[in-house]
C-alpha positions as CSV (number, residue, x, y, z in Angstrom):
1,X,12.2,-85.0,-16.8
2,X,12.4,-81.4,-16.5
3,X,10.6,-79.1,-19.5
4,X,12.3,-76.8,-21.1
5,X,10.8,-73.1,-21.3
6,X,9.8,-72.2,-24.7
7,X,11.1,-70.0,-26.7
8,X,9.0,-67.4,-28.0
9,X,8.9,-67.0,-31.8
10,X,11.1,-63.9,-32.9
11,X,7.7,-63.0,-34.4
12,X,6.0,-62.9,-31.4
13,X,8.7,-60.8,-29.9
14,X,8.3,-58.4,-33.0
15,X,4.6,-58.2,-32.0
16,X,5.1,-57.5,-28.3
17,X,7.6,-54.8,-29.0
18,X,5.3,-53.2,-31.3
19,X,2.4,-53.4,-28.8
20,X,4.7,-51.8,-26.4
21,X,5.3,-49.1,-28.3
22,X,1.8,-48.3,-29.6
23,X,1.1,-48.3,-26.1
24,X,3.8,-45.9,-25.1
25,X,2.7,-43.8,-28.3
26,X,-0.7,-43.3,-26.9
27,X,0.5,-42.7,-23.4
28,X,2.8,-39.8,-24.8
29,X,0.0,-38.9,-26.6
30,X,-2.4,-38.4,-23.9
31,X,0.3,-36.6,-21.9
32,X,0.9,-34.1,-25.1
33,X,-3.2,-33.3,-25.6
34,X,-2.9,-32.9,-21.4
35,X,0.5,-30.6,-21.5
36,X,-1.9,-28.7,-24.1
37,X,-4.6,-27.7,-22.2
38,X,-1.9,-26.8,-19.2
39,X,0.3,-24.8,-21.5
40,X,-1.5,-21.4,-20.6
41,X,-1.2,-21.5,-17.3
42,X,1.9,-23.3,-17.1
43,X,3.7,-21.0,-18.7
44,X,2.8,-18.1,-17.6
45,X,3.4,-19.0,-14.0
46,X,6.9,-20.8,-14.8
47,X,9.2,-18.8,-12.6
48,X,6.5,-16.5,-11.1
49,X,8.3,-16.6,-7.5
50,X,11.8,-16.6,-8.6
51,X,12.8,-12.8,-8.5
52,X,12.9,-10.5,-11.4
53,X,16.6,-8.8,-11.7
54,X,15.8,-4.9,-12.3
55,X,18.2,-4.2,-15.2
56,X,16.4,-7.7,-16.9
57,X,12.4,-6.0,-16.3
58,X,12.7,-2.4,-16.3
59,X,13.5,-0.1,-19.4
60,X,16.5,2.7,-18.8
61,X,15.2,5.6,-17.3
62,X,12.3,4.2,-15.6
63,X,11.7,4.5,-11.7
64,X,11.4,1.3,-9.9
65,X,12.6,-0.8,-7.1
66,X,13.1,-4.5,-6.9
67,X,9.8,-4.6,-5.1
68,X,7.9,-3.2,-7.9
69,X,9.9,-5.1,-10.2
70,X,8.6,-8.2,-8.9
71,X,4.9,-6.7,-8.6
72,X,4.7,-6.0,-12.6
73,X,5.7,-9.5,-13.4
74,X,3.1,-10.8,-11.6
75,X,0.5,-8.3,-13.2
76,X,1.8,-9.4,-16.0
77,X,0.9,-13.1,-15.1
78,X,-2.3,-11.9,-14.2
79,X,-3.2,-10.2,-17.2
80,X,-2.3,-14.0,-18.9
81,X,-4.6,-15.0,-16.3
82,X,-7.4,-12.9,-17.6
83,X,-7.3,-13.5,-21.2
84,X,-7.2,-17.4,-20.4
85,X,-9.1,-17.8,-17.6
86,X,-12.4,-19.3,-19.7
87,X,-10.4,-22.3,-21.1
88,X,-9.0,-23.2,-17.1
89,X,-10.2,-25.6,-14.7
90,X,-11.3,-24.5,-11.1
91,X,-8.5,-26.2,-10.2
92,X,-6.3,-24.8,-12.6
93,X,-7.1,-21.5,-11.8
94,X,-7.0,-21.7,-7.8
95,X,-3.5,-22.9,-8.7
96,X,-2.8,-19.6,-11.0
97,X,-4.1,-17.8,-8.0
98,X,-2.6,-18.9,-4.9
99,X,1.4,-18.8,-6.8
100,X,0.4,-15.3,-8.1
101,X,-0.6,-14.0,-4.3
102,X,2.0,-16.0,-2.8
103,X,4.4,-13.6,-4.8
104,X,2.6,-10.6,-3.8
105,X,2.7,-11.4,0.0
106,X,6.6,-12.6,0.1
107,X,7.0,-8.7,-1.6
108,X,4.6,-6.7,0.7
109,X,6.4,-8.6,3.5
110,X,9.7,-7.0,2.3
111,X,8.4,-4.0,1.4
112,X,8.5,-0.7,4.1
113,X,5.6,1.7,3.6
114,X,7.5,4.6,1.6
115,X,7.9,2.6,-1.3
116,X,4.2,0.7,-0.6
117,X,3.1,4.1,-1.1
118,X,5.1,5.5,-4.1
119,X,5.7,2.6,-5.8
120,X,3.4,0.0,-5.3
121,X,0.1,1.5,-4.9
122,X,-1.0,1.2,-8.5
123,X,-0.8,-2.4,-7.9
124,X,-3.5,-2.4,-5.0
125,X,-6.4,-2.7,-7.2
126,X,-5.5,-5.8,-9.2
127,X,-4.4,-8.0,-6.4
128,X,-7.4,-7.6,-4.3
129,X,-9.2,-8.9,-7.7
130,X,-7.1,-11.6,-7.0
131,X,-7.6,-12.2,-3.7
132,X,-11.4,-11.7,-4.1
133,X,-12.0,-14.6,-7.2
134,X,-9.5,-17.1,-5.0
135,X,-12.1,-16.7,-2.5
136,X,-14.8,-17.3,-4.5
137,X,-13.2,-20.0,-6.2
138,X,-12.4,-21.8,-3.0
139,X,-13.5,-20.3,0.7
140,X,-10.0,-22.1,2.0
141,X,-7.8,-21.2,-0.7
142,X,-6.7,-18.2,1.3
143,X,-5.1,-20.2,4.0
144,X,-4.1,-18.8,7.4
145,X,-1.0,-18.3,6.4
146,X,-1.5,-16.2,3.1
147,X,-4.3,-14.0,5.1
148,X,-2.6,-13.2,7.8
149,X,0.7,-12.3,5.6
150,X,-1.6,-9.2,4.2
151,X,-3.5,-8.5,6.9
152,X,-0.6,-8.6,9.6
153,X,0.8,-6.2,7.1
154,X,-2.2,-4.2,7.0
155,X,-2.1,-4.0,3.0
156,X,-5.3,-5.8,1.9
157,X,-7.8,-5.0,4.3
158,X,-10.4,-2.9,3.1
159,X,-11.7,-2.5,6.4
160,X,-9.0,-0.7,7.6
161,X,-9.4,3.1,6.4
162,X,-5.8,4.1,8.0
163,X,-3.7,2.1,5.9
164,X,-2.1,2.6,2.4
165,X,-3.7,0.0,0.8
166,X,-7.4,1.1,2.1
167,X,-10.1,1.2,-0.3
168,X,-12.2,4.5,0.5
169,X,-16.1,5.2,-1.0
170,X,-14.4,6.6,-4.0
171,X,-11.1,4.3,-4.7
172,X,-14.1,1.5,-4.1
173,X,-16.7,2.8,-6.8
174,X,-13.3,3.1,-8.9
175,X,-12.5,-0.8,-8.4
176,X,-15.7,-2.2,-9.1
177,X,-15.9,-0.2,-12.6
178,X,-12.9,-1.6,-13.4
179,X,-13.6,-5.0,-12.6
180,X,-17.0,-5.3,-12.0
181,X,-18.5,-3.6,-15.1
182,X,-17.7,-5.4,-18.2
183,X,-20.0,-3.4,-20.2
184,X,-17.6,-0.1,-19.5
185,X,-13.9,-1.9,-18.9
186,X,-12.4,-5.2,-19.7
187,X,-10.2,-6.1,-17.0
188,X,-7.4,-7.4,-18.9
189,X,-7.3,-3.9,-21.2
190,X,-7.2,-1.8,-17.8
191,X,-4.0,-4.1,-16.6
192,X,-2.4,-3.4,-19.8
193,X,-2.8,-0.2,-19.2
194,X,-1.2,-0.5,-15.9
195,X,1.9,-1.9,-17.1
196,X,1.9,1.1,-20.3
197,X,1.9,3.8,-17.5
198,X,4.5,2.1,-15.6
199,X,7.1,2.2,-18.4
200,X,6.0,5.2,-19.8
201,X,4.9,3.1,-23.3
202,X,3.3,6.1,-25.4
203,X,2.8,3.6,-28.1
204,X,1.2,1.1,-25.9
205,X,-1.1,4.1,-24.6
206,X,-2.3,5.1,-28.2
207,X,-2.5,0.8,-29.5
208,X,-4.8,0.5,-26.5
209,X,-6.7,3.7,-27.0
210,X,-7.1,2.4,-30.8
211,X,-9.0,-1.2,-28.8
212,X,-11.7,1.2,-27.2
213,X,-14.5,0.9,-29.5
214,X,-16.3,3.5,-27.4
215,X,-13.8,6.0,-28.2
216,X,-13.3,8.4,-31.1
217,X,-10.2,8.5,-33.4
218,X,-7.3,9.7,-31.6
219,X,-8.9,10.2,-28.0
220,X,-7.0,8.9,-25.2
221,X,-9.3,10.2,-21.9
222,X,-10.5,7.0,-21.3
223,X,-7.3,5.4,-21.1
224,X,-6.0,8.3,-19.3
225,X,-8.9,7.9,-16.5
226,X,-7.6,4.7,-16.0
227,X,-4.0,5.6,-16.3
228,X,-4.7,7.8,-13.5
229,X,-6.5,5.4,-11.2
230,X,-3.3,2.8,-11.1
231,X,-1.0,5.3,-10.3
232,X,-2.6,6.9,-7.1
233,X,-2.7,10.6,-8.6
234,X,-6.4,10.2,-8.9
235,X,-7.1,8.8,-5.6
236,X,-9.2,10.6,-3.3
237,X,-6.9,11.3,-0.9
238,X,-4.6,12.9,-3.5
239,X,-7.8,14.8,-4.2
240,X,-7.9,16.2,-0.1
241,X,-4.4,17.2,-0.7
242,X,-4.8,19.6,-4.0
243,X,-7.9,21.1,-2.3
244,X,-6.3,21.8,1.0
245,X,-3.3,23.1,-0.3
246,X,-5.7,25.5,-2.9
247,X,-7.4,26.3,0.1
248,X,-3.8,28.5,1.3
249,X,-4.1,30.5,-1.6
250,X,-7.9,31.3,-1.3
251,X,-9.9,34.5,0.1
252,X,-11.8,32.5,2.6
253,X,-14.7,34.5,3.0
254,X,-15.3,33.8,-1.0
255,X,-15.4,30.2,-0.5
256,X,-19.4,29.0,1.0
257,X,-21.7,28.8,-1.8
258,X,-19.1,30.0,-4.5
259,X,-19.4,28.6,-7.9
260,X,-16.0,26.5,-8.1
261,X,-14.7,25.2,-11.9
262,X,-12.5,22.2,-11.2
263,X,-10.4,22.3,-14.8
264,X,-9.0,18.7,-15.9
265,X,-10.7,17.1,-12.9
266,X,-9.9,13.5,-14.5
267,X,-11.5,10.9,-12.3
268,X,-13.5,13.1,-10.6
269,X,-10.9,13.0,-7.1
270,X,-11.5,16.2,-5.9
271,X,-15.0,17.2,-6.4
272,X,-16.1,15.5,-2.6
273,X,-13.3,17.5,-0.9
274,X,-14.5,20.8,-2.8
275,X,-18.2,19.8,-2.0
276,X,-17.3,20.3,1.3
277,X,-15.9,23.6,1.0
278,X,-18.3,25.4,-0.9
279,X,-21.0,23.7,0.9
280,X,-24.5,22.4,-0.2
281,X,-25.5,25.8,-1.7
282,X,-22.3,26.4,-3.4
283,X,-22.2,25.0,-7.8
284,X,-19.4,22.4,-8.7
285,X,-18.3,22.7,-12.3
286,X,-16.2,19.9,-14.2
287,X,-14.3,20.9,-17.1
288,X,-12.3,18.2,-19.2
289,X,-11.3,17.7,-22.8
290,X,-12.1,14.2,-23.5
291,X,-15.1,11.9,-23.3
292,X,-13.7,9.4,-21.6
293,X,-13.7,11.3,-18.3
294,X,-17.3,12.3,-18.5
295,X,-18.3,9.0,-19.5
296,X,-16.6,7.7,-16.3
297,X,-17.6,10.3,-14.0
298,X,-21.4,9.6,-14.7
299,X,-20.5,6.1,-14.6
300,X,-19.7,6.8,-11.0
301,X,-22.5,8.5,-10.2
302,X,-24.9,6.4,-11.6
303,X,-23.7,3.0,-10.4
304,X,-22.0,4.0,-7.3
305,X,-23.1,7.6,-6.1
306,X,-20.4,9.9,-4.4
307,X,-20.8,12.8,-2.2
308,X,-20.1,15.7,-4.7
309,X,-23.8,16.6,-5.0
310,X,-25.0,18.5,-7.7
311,X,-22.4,19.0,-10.5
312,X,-22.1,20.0,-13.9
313,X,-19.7,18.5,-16.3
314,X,-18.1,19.9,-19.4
315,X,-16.5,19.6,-22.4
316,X,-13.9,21.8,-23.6
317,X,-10.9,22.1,-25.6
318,X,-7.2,23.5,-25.2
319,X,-8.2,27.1,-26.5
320,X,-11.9,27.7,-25.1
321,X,-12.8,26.1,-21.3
322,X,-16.5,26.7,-22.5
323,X,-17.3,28.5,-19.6
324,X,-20.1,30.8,-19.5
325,X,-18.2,34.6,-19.2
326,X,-18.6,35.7,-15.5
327,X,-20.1,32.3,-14.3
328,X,-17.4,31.2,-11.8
329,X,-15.8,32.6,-8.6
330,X,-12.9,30.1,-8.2
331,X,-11.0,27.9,-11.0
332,X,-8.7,25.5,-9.6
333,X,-6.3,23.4,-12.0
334,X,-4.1,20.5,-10.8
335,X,-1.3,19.3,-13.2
336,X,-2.0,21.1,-16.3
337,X,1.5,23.3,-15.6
338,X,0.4,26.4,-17.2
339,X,3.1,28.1,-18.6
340,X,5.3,25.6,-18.8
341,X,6.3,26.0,-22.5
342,X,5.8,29.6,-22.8
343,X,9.3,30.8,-22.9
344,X,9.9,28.6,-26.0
345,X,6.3,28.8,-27.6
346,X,5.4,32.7,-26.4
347,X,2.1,32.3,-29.0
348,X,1.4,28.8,-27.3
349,X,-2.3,28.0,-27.7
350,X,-2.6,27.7,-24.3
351,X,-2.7,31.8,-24.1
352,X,-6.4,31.8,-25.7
353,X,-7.4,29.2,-23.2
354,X,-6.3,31.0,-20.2
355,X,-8.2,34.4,-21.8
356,X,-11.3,31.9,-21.9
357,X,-11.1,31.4,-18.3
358,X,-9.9,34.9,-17.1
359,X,-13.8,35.7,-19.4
360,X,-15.6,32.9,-17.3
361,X,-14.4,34.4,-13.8
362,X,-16.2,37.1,-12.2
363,X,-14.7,40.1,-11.4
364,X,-12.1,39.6,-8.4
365,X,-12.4,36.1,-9.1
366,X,-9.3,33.7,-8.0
367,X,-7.6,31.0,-10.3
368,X,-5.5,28.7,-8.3
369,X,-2.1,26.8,-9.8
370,X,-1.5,23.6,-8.4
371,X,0.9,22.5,-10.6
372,X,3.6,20.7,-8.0
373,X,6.1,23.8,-8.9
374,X,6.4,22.8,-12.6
375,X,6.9,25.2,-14.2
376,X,9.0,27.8,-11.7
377,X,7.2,30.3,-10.4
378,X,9.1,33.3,-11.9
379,X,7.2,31.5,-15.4
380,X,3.9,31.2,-14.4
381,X,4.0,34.9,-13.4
382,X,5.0,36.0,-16.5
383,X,1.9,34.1,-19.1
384,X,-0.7,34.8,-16.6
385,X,0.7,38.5,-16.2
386,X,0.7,38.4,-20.4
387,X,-3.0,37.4,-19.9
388,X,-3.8,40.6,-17.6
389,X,-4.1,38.1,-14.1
390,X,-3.0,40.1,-10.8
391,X,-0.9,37.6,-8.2
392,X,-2.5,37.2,-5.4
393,X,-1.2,34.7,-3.1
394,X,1.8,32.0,-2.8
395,X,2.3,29.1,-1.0
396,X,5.2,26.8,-0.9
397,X,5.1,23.3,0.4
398,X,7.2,21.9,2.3
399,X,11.4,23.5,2.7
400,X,13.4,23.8,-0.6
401,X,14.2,20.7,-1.9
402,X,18.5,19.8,-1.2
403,X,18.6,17.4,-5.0
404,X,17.8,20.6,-7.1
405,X,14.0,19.6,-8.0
406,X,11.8,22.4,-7.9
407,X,10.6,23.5,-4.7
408,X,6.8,22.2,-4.9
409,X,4.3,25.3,-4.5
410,X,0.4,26.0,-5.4
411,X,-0.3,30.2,-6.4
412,X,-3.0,32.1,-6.9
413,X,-4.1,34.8,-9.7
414,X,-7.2,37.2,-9.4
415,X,-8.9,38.6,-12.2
416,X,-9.3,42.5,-11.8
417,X,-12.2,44.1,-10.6
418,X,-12.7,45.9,-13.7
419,X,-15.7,44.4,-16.1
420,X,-13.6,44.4,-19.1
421,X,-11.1,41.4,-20.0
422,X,-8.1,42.8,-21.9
423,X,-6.2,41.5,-24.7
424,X,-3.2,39.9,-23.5
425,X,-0.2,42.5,-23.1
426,X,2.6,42.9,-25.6
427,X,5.9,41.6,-24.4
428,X,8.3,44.0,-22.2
C-alpha cells in the first residue's frame, strides 16, 4: 500500500512563511545598510559618462563648449570625491577614479588643441590629481588603454615641456601647493573655486573667501591666487608673454640691473621672465593689495624655490602703491586696465594711485600698460596725461581684430625728467 504525503499543518505553513520573510527582511536589510555606505559614491558617479547638454550645465552668458561642459561635471564629481573620500573603500575609490578619467580621456580625445588651450586648461591640474592617487591606489589601474589615450594625446604628460598640458618648474610648485599642502589649501575648497570662476559665481567667490580662516574680513586674494591658477592667466608662460610684449615698449639700454616694480603680480608669473631681463644685479619689486598673494608667493619660495632671485614684496592699497618716491626705473602692470572707468568716474580713486607711482619712479622712468587693449587707447592717454605721464611708446599686437573687440595693445608712459611730480592737470 502506497503512503500518502502528509499534509503540513496550516500552522506550520504560517510559520515557514513567516521565516521566509524574516529572512528576506534581513536580506533587504543588509542590502539597505550596504546601498548606504555606496550612496556617496554612487551617486555622484551616476551618469558621469553620459554627456552633459550645454543649455542643461552652463548659465546664460557663460563661455563654454560641450567639451568643457563635460569637464566641469566631472570636477564636480571629483570635488564629491574629495569631501568623501575618507568614508570609501580602496576599492570604492579606484572605481570613483577610473569612471571619472575615463570621462576625461573620451573628451581630450575629441577635443582639438584651440579649445585644450582656452577652454580646458583650468582643468589640467585636477585631473592629473586624479591620475596621480589612481596610481597610488593601484599601480594597474591606469591600464594601457587609459595611459596611452592621454599620452598619445600628449595632454598628461608632464614630461613633455612642448605640450599644452605641460607642467613647468612654476605651474609644478603651483600644483603641489594646491594639493600637496593641506596646511595652506584644502583641495576640495580650490575645486570649488574652479567651478566659481568658471561661471563667473561672485557670490560663490565671497561664500568661499568667508571659509578661509586665514583670511581677514572681506579679503578675497587668496581666492583670487587660486582663481588665477585654474584659469591659465597666471601661468608662467602667460607670464613670458606680458614681459615680452612690455619689453616693445621699453628703452632697452634702461633694462640690466634696473629696479623693476611688478604691480598686481598675483601668483608671482612673471617675476622669472623679468629676472632674466634685469639680470642678477637688477632689484625685483612685488606690489599687491591683498595677503593672500604674499602669503602664496613665500609659500612658493619656501617650499618650492623659483628662479626670481632676490625680491621684495609689498603691500599696498588702491590709492598709495607704497613705493619708496624715486626707487624704481620700470613699473609694469598686467590687467589692472587703468583708466578704464575714468570717463564716468573723472575723480576715480585710482588718480591718487597712479600719482603714488609717477612719485616712486625716477626721473625718466617708464610705466608700461599691459592691459589687453581694455580700456582704448585714446583713454588711457587721457588719465595718465591728467596725471602729468609723457607717452612714450605703442605697440599693438597682432592686426585689428574683424568682430569689433578691441584691438589688443601694451603702451608705455615716462615720467618727466624734471624732479618735481605735479598735481594732476585740470580738465581741457
Amino acid at each position: 500500500m502506497k503512503s500518502r504525503p502528509s499534509k503540513t499543518p496550516p500552522e506550520n505553513i504560517v510559520t515557514s512563511g513567516r521565516r521566509t520573510l524574516l529572512a528576506l527582511a534581513v536580506l533587504v536589510l543588509g542590502l539597505v545598510l550596504v546601498l548606504a555606505q555606496l550612496k556617496p559614491i554612487e551617486k555622484t558617479l551616476s551618469g558621469l559618462l553620459s554627456r552633459v547638454p550645454q543649455q542643461e550645465s552652463v548659465p546664460s552668458g557663460s563661455i563654454a563648449t560641450l567639451a568643457e561642459d563635460r569637464m566641469i561635471e566631472v570636477q564636480r564629481h571629483f570635488i564629491t570625491y574629495l569631501q568623501t573620500e575618507t568614508g570609501l573603500s580602496r576599492q570604492e575609490k579606484t572605481r570613483a577614479l577610473r569612471q571619472m578619467l575615463r570621462a576625461v580621456q573620451e573628451t581630450l580625445a575629441e577635443t582639438d588643441d584651440a579649445t585644450l588651450n582656452n577652454h580646458l586648461y583650468a582643468f589640467k591640474y585636477p585631473v592629473r590629481r586624479m591620475a596621480e592617487e589612481l596610481a597610488q591606489l593601484d599601480p594597474d589601474a591606469l591600464s594601457k588603454d587609459l595611459e596611452e589615450g592621454f599620452t598619445a594625446q600628449n595632454r598628461l604628460n608632464p614630461e613633455k615641456h612642448d605640450t599644452p598640458w605641460a607642467f613647468d618648474r612654476f605651474e609644478e610648485a603651483s600644483y603641489q601647493t594646491i594639493f600637496h599642502d593641506p596646511e595652506y589649501i584644502q583641495p576640495a575648497w580650490a575645486m570649488k573655486v574652479l567651478l566659481a570662476e568658471r561661471f563667473q559665481d561672485r557670490q560663490s567667490f565671497l561664500q568661499l573667501a568667508a571659509q578661509d580662516a586665514s583670511a581677514s574680513p572681506n579679503d578675497l586674494s587668496k581666492t583670487d591666487v587660486i582663481r588665477q591658477l585654474f584659469t591659465g592667466y597666471a601661468s608662467s608662460r602667460r607670464g613670458e608673454e606680458q614681459v615680452a610684449n612690455a619689453l616693445k615698449v621699453l628703452d632697452p639700454t634702461r633694462l640690466r640691473g634696473a629696479t623693476w616694480a611688478e604691480i598686481g603680480y598675483g601668483t608671482g608669473k612673471s617675476f622669472q621672465a623679468v629676472r632674466r631681463v634685469i639680470g642678477p644685479k637688477g632689484r625685483l619689486i612685488g606690489v599687491e593689495v591683498g595677503p593672500g598673494y604674499t602669503q602664496f608667493a613665500n609659500r612658493l619660495l619656501l617650499r618650492h624655490p623659483q628662479e626670481w632671485g632676490e625680491i621684495t614684496l609689498i603691500e599696498g592699497n588702491y590709492t598709495d602703491c607704497r613705493l619708496p618716491p624715486n626707487s624704481v626705473d620700470i613699473v609694469h602692470e598686467a590687467g589692472i586696465h587703468v583708466g578704464e572707468h575714468f570717463q564716468e568716474h573723472p575723480d576715480d580713486p585710482q588718480l591718487q594711485w597712479l600719482l603714488s607711482i609717477k612719485r616712486a619712479l625716477r626721473p625718466g622712468g617708464l610705466m608700461v600698460l599691459n592691459d589687453h587693449g581694455s580700456p582704448p587707447l585714446d583713454q588711457a592717454r587721457s588719465v595718465m596725461r591728467k596725471v602729468g605721464f609723457e607717452e612714450f611708446r605703442v605697440h599693438y599686437i597682432g592686426p585689428p581684430p574683424r568682430d569689433g573687440r578691441l584691438h589688443e595693445m601694451v603702451v608705455s608712459f615716462r615720467k618727466p625728467t624734471s624732479e618735481t611730480t605735479p598735481e594732476p592737470a585740470p580738465d581741457s
